[in-house]
C-alpha positions as CSV (number, residue, x, y, z in Angstrom):
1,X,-141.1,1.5,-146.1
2,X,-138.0,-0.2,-144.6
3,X,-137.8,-0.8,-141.1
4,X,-134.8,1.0,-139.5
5,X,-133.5,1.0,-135.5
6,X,-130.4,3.1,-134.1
7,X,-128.3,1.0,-131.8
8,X,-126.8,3.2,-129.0
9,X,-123.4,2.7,-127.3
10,X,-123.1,5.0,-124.6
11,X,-119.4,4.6,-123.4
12,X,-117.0,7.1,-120.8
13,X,-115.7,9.2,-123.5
14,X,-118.4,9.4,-126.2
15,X,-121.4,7.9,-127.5
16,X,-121.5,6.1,-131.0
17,X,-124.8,4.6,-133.0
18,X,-125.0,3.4,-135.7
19,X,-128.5,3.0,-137.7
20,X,-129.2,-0.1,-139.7
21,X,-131.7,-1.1,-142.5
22,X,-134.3,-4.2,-142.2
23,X,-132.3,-5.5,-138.8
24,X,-132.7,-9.5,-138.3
25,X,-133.2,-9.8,-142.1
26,X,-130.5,-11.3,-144.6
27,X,-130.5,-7.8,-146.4
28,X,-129.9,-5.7,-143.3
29,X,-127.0,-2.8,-144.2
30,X,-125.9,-0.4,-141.9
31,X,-127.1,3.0,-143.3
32,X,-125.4,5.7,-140.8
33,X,-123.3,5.6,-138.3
34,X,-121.8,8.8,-136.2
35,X,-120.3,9.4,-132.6
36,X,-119.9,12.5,-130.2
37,X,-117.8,13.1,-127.2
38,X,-119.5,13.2,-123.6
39,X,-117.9,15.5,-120.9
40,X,-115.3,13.8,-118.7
41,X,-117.8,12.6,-115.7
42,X,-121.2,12.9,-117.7
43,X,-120.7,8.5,-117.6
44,X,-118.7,6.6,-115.3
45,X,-118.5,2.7,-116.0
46,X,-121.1,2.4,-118.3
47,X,-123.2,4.4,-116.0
48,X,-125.3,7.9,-117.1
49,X,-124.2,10.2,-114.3
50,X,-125.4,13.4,-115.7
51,X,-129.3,12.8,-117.6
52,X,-129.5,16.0,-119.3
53,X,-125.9,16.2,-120.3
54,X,-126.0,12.8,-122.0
55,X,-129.7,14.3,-123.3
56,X,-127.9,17.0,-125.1
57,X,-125.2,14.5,-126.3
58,X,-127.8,12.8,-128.3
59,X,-129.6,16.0,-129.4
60,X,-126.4,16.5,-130.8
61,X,-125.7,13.0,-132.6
62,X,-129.3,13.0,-134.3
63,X,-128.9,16.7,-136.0
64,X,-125.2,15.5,-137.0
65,X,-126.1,12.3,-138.2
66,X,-128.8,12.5,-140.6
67,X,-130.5,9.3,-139.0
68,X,-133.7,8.7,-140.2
69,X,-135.9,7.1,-137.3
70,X,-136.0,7.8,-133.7
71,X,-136.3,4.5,-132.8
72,X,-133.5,3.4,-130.8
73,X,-131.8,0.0,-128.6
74,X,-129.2,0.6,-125.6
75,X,-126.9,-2.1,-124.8
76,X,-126.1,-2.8,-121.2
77,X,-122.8,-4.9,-120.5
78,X,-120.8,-3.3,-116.9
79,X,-121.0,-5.1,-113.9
80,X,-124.1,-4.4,-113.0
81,X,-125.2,-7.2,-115.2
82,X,-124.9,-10.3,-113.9
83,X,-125.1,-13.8,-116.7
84,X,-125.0,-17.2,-115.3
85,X,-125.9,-20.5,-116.7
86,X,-129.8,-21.6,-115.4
87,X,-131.7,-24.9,-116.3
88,X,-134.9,-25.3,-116.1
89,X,-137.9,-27.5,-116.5
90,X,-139.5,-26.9,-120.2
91,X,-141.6,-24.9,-120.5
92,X,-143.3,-22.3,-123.2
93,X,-140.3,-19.7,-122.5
94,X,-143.0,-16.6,-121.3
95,X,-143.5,-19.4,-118.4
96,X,-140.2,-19.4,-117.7
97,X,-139.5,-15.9,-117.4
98,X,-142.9,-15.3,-115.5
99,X,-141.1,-17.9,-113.2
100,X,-137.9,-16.2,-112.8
101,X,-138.2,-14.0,-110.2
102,X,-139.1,-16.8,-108.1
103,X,-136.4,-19.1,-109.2
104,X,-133.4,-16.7,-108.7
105,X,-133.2,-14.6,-106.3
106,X,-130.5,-16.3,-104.3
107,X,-128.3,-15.8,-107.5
108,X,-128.9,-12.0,-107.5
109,X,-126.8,-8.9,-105.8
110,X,-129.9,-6.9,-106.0
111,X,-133.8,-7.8,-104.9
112,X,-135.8,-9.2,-107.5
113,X,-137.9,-6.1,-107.3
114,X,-134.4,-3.8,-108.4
115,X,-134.0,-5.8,-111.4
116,X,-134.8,-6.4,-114.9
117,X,-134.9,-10.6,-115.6
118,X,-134.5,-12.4,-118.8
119,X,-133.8,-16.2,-119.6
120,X,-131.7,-17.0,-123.1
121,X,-132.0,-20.7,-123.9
122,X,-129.3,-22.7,-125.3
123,X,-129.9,-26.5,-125.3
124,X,-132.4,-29.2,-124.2
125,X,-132.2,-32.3,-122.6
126,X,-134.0,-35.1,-120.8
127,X,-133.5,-34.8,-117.1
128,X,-134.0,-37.3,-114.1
129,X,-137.0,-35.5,-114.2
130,X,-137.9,-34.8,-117.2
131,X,-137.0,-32.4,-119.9
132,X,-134.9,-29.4,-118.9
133,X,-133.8,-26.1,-120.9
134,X,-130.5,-25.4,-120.3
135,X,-129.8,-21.3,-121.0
136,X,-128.4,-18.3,-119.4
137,X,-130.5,-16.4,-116.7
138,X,-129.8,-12.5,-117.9
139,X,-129.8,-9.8,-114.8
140,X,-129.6,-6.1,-114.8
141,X,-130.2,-3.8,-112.4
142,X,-133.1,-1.4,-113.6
143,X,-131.8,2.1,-111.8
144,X,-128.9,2.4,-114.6
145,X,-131.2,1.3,-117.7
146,X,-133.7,3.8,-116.3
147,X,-131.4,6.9,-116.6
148,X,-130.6,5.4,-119.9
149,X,-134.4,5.7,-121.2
150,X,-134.6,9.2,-119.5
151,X,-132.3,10.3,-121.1
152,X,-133.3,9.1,-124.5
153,X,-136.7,10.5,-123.8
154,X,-135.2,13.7,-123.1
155,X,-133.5,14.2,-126.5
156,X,-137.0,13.0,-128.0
157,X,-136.0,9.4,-129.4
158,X,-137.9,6.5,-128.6
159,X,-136.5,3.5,-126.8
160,X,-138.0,0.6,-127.8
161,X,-135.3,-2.1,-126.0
162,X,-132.3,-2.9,-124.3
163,X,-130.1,-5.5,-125.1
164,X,-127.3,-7.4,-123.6
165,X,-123.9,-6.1,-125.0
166,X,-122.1,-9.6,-125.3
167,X,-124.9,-10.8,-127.0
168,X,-124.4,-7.3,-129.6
169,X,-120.9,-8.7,-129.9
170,X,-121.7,-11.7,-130.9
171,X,-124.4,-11.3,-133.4
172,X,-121.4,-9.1,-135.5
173,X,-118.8,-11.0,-135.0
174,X,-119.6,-14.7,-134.5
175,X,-120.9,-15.2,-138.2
176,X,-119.9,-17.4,-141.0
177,X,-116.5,-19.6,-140.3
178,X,-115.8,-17.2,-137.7
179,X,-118.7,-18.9,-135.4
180,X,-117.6,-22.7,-136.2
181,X,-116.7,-24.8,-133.4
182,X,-116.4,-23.4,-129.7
183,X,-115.0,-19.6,-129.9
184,X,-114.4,-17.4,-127.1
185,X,-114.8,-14.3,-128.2
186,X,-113.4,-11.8,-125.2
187,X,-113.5,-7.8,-126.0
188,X,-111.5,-5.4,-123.6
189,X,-113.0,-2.2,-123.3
190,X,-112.1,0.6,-121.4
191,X,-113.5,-0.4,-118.1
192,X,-114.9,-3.6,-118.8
193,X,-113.6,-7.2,-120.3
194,X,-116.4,-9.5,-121.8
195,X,-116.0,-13.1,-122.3
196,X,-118.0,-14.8,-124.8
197,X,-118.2,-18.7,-125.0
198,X,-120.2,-19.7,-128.0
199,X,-120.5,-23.1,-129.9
200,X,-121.6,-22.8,-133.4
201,X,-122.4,-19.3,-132.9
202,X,-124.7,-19.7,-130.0
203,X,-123.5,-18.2,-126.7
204,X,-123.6,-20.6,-123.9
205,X,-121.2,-18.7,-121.1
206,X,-120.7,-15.0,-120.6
207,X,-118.6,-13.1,-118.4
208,X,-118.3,-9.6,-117.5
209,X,-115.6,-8.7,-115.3
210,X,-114.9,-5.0,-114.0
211,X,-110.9,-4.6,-115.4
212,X,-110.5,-3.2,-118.8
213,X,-107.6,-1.0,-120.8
214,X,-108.2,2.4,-118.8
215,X,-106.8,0.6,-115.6
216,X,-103.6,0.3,-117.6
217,X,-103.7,3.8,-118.1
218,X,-104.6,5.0,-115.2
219,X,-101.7,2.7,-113.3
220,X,-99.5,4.7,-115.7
221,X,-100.9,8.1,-114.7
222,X,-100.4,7.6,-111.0
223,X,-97.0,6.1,-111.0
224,X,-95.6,8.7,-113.6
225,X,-97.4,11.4,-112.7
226,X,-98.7,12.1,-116.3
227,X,-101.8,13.3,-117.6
228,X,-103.8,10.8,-119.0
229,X,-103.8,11.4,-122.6
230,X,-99.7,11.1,-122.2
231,X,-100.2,7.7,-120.6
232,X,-102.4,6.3,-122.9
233,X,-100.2,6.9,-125.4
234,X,-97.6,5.7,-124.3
235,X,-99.6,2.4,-123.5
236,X,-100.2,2.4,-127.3
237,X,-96.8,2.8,-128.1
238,X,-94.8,-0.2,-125.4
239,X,-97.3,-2.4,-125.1
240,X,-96.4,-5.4,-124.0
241,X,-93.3,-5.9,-126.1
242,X,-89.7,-5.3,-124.2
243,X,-87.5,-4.6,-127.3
244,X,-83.7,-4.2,-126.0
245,X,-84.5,-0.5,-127.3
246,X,-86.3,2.2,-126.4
247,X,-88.8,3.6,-129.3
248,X,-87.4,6.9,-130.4
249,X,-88.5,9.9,-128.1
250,X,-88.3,8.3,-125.0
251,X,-85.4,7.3,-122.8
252,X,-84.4,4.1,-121.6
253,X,-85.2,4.5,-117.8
254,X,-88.8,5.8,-119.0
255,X,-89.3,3.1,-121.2
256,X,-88.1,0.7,-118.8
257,X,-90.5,1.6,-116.0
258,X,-93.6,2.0,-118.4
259,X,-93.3,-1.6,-119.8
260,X,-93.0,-2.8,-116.1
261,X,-96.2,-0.9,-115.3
262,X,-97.9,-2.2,-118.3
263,X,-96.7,-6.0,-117.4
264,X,-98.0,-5.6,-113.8
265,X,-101.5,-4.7,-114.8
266,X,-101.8,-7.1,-117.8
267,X,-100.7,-10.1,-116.3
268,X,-103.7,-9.2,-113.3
269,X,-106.1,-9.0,-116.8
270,X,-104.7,-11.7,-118.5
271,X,-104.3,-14.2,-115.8
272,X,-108.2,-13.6,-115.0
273,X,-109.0,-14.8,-118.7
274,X,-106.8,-17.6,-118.4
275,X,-109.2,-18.7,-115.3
276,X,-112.0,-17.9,-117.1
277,X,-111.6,-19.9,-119.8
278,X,-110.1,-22.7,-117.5
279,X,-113.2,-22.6,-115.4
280,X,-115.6,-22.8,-118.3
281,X,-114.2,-26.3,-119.6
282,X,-113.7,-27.6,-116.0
283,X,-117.3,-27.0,-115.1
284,X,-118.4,-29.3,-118.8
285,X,-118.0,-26.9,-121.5
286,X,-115.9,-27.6,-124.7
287,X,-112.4,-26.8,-124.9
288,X,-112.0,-23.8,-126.6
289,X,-110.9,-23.9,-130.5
290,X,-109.8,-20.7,-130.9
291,X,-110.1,-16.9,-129.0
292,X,-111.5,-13.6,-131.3
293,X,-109.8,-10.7,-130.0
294,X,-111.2,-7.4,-129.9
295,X,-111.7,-4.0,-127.8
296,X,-109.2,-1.1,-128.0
297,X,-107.0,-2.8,-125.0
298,X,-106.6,-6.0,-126.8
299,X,-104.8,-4.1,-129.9
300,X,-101.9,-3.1,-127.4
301,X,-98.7,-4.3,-129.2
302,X,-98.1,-7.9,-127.8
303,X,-101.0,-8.5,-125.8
304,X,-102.8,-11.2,-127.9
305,X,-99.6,-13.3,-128.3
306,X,-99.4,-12.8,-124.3
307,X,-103.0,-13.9,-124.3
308,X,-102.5,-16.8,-126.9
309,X,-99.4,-18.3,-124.8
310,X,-100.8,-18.0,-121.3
311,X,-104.2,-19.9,-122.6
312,X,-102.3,-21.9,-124.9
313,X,-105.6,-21.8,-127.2
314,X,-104.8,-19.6,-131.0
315,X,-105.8,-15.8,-130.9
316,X,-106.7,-13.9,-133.7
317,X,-108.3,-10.2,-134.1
318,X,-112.1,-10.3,-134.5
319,X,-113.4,-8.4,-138.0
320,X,-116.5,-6.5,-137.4
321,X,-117.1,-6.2,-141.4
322,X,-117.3,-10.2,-141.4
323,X,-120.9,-9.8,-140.2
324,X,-121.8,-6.4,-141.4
325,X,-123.3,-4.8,-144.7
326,X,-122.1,-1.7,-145.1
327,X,-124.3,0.5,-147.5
328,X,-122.7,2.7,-150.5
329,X,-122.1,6.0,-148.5
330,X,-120.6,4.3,-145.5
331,X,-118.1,2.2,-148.1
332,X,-116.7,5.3,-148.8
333,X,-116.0,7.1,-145.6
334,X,-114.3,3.9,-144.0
335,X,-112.2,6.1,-141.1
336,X,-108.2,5.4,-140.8
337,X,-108.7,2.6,-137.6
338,X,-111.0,0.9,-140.0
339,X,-114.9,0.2,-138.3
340,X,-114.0,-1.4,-135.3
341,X,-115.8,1.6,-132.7
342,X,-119.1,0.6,-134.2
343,X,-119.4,-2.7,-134.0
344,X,-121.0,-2.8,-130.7
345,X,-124.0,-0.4,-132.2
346,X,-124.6,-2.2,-135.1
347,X,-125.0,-5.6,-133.0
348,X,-127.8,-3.7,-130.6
349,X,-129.2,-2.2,-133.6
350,X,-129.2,-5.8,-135.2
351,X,-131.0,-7.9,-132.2
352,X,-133.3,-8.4,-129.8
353,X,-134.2,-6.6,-126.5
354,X,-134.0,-7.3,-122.5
């Protein structure tokens, strides 16, 4: 019988999963995939406020769906999460992380006892000691995974792991050509930018930093007084492009002072990518070859040819289907916006766990 796991993105506004066939083998094939709205406040940055609500939620999603197994993966990615680059002497890697808690804790916002440790090697080398592993030390503070298994529990699934979401990401959309050289792959979500610096396909720096597309939106809300669906459409709509006319239903003064809202907050946002990245190569990594864009924010109008000219490195959109098998049934219910909202499920469903 084939093997199937439900990856689980729990975000703000909804919750999406997708379920996939034979995960980690070359005939994997995503079989299902379905999402439901939460109540405003139920999560708040990535966060499970309200257990039973987000319960219910998934009651919901399993009798819509149709999915098949109860087996399921969360993906944990705020900032709460802390990723930083580690070496260490080698070792059989179950040494190292038995070591970890006494290697780190100076590195950590949290006491050791308040977290959940992992250690992702990259490279090897011969030290002035001897050889050394060279990876990223993976931190998460438990309390928020926690609610995340309660709630699971609740709705009768079965969690059997967590997994970092830049590491999701990348498993989707760092395949093939895509992966070649050293890619930054940086995804703008609602409350939360990821950077992703891998060479060859194999991450070696992650960031997550707490500034994503609803602070745009919210900036707009306050300073217009509008209601935040109004705002976030008009993000949509401007951008970051000033065209020497104002798009048809709204005047010139209004268009005028949402483009300067939407310049204020993006330049914040884009200015901390640009350090970012800077910071990566000035601390030995690779220059970057090229930057995959994705994440609702990043598909305002302008903002990767913002991004691309402030970084001076190429920009181009990041295709979730490049590293996904879609099965038969899925084919043929491809929404309008294409299969971008899933790609972070399909990457937990697809990997390992924390």
């Amino acid at each position: 019988m084939a093997h199937r796991v439900v990856g689980i993105d729990i975000g703000g506004a909804s919750i999406r999963a997708a379920e996939v066939q034979d995960p980690g083998k070359p005939g994997a094939s995503v079989i299902r995939y379905e999402e439901v709205p939460l109540p405003e406040g139920a999560v708040r940055d990535g966060d499970i406020q309200e257990v039973n609500t987000v319960a219910d939620a998934l009651r919901r999603l399993w009798s819509s769906s149709g999915f098949k197994t109860k087996d399921v993966v969360f993906g944990v990615g705020n900032h709460k999460v802390l990723a930083r680059e580690l070496a260490m002497p080698k070792m059989p890697l179950p040494r190292i992380r038995e070591s970890l808690p006494f290697q780190v804790q100076d590195l950590l916002p949290v006491p050791v006892s308040e977290a959940l440790l992992d250690f992702y090697p990259v490279s090897e080398e011969e030290g002035e000691a001897g050889p050394v592993i060279h990876g990223l030390l993976i931190a998460a503070v438990k309390e928020p995974i926690e609610q995340k298994v309660a709630a699971a529990r609740l709705a009768g699934l079965n969690p059997i792991g967590v997994d970092l979401v830049p590491f999701a990401l990348s498993r989707v959309l760092l395949t093939g050509e895509s992966a070649r050289g050293t890619v930054a792959l940086i995804d703008i979500g609602e409350t939360t930018t990821i950077v992703v610096i891998a060479r060859d396909g194999v991450p070696s720096f992650v960031r997550i930093i707490p500034a994503g597309g609803s602070d745009v939106t919210r900036a707009l809300a306050d300073r217009l007084d509008l209601p935040m669906d109004e705002a976030e459409r008009l993000k949509r709509m401007v951008g970051l492009v000033a065209s020497p006319k104002a798009p048809e239903g709204l005047s010139t003064t209004a268009y005028e002072a949402v483009l300067e809202i939407v310049f204020s907050v993006t330049s914040e946002m884009l200015s901390g990518l640009r350090n970012t990245l800077a910071y990566y190569t000035a601390n030995g990594g690779l220059a970057v070859d090229r930057i995959l864009l994705t994440g609702g924010a990043g598909r305002m109008p302008g903002f990767s040819d913002a991004l691309a000219e402030l970084s001076r490195i190429p920009v181009s959109e990041g295709s979730p289907l490049d590293g996904i098998t879609l099965s038969k049934s899925m084919q043929e219910r491809v929404p309008d916006e294409g299969w971008g909202s899933m790609t972070v499920a399909v990457g937990l469903a697809s990997g390992g766990v924390l």
